[in-house]
N, C-alpha and C positions, 0 to 999 in steps of 0.2 A: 504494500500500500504506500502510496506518496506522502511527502509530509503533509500535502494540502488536503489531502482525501483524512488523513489520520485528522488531523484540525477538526474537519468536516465532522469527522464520525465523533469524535471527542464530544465536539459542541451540543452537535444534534441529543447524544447523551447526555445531556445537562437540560438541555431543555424538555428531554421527555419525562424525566428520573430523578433531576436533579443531581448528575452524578458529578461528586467534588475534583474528578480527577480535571475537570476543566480549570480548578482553581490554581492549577500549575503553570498554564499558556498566559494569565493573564498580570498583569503587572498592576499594583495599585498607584496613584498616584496620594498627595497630601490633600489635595480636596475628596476623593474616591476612593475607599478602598477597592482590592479587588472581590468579595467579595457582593459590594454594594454596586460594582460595574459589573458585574455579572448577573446578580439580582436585576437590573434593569430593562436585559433582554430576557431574564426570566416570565418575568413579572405582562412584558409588553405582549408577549408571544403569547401567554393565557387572556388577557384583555381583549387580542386581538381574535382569539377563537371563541369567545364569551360573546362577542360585536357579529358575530357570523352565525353563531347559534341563533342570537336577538332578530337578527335579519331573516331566517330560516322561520322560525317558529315565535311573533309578534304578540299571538295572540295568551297564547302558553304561557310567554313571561308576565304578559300582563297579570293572567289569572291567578297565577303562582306570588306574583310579588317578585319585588328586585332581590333581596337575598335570599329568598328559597330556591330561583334562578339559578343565581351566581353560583351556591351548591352543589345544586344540581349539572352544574354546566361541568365545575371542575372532579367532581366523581363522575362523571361523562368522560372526561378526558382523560383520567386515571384510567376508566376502565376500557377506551377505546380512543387510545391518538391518533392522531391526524395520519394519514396515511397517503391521501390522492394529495397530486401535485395544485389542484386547486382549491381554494378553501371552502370554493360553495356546495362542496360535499362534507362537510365538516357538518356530523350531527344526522349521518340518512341513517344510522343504528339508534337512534332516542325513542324512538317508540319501543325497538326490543327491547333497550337498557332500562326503561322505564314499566317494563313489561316481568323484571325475570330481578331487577335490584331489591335486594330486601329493603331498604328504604323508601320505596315506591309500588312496589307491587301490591300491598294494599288500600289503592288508588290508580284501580285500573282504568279510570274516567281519562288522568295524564298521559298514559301511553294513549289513546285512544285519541284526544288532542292532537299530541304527536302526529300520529299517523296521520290526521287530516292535514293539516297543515304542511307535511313533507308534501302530501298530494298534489296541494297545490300549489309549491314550488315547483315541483317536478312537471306540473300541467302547462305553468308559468313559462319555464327555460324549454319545453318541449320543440324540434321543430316544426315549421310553418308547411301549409299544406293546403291546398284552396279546396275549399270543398266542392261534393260534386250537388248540385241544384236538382230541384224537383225534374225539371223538363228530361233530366238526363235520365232519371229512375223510372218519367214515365213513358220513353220513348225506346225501354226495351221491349224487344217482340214477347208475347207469352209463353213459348217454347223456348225463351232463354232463363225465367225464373226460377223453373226447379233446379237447377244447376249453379244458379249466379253467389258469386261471393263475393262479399264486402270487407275494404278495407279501413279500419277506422282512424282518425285522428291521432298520433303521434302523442296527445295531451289527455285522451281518456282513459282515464285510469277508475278502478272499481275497488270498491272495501266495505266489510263488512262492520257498522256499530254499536255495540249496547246501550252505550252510553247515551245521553241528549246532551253533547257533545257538540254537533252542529247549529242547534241551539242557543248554545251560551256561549260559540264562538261571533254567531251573527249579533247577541245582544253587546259585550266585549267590544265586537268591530265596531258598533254602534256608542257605544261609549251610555249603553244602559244597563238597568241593574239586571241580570242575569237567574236565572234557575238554579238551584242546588241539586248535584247530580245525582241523576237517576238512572237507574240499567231497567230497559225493556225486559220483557218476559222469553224473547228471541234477539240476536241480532238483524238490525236492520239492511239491508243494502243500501249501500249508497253511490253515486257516480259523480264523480269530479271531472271537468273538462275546460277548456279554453276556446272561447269563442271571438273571433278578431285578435283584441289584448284587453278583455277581460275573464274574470276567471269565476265558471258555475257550478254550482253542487246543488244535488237535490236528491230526496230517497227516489228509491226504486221498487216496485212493485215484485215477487220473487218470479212472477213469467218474467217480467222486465229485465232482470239482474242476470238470468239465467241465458234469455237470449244474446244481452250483450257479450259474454262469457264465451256461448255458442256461436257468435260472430269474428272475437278473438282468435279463436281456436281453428276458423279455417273452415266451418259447416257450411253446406249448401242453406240454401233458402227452404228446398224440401224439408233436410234435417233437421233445422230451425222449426218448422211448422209441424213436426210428426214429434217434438220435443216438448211442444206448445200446449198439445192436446192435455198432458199433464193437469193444467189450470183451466185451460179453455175448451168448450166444444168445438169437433171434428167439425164441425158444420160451419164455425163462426172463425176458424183457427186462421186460416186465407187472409183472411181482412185482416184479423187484428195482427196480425203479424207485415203485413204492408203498412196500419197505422203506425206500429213501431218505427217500421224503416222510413216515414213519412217524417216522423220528429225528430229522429236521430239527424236526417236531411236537414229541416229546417234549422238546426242546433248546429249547424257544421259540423255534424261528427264522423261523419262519412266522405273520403275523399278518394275513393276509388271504385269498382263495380267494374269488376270480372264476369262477364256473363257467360251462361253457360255453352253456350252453342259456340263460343270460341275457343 
């Protein structure tokens, strides 16, 4: 290893660990020790992955408060550093860590936060994709819909929550007073998405949740509709399964349509 790479690795160990063997490279000076020049980029490097978490998950900190946050941020970071070379991945494991930490897992409302809130980051940063408009959905022949497959939005993403969660994220966002948490008797489906450059959530229906899932996954239209019967009458399954893909359309979620006869 090079002197420069060895530096490297030394440092990086100091800042993950706190490890003193950095205290050898560093010189103090009479205003500075070296241990208080070194504490400085200790110190900067967790502020600045605390400032990415904030960014990440806005609504979390608010509900949490500024020091049960900051806690939470830095046992976050204990239990999972920083790894990717960019820092707006910084915090995509807080829902698990918040899910499985004996400090937290007794409030499994906060993982549950978490996880929306990633959602919508991840829905946020997703890439652009022009959806495809009704005329296009209605100008396939009908020998190409048992076969046709759809591709969705790059930003739609699906989750499942107990909690009312979405709830007191929207009052939060709102800057009103909020519900105290409560878990459903089942989890709810939910769908988070990106429309133009703003960002939707809304529950889902379990045909709903099911078909999105089944659209993911690569199913014909047929498939989707013989999957459908489940919830819906054979007789009614056709339709209601076009009105799906009718709002999914108007919602920009749909930016492709493979049809089947090709």
């Amino acid at each position: 290893m090079s002197p420069l790479h060895d530096l490297q690795a030394v440092f990086q160990s100091f800042l993950l660990r706190g490890d003193e063997q950095m205290l050898q490279r560093v010189t103090g000076t009479a205003k500075a020790s070296a241990p208080r020049r070194l504490a400085i980029y200790y110190d900067a490097y967790r502020l600045r992955l605390l400032e990415a978490l904030d960014s990440n998950y806005p609504i979390l900190h608010a509900w949490m408060g500024d020091d049960e946050f900051e806690k939470l941020g830095l046992a976050y970071l204990e239990a999972h550093p920083s790894t990717h070379f960019s820092i707006r991945y910084f915090g995509h494991r807080l829902s698990e860590y918040l899910a499985s930490a004996e400090t937290y897992r007794d409030k499994p409302y906060l993982g549950e936060m978490a996880a929306l809130e990633w959602a919508m980051s991840e829905a946020f940063d997703a890439a652009d994709s022009p959806g495809v408009d009704l005329d296009a959905m209605a100008s396939l022949p009908p020998e190409a819909w048992p076969e046709m497959r759809l591709a969705l939005h790059a930003s739609v993403h699906r989750l499942d929550l107990r909690w009312n969660v979405p709830a007191i994220w929207k009052a939060i966002k709102e800057e009103q007073a909020h519900e105290e948490p409560t878990a459903g008797e089942w989890p709810q489906p939910w769908l988070v998405w990106r429309q133009d450059l703003k960002i939707f959530f809304r529950s889902l229906s379990v045909d709903e949740a099911w078909a999105i899932d089944a659209v993911r996954a690569g199913e014909p239209f047929a498939s989707i509709c013989e999957g459908l019967v489940e919830w819906i009458d054979a007789q009614n399954v056709a339709l209601h399964a076009a009105g799906l893909l009718e709002r999914w359309t108007i919602d920009g979620m749909i930016v492709n349509i493979a049809p089947g006869n090709q």
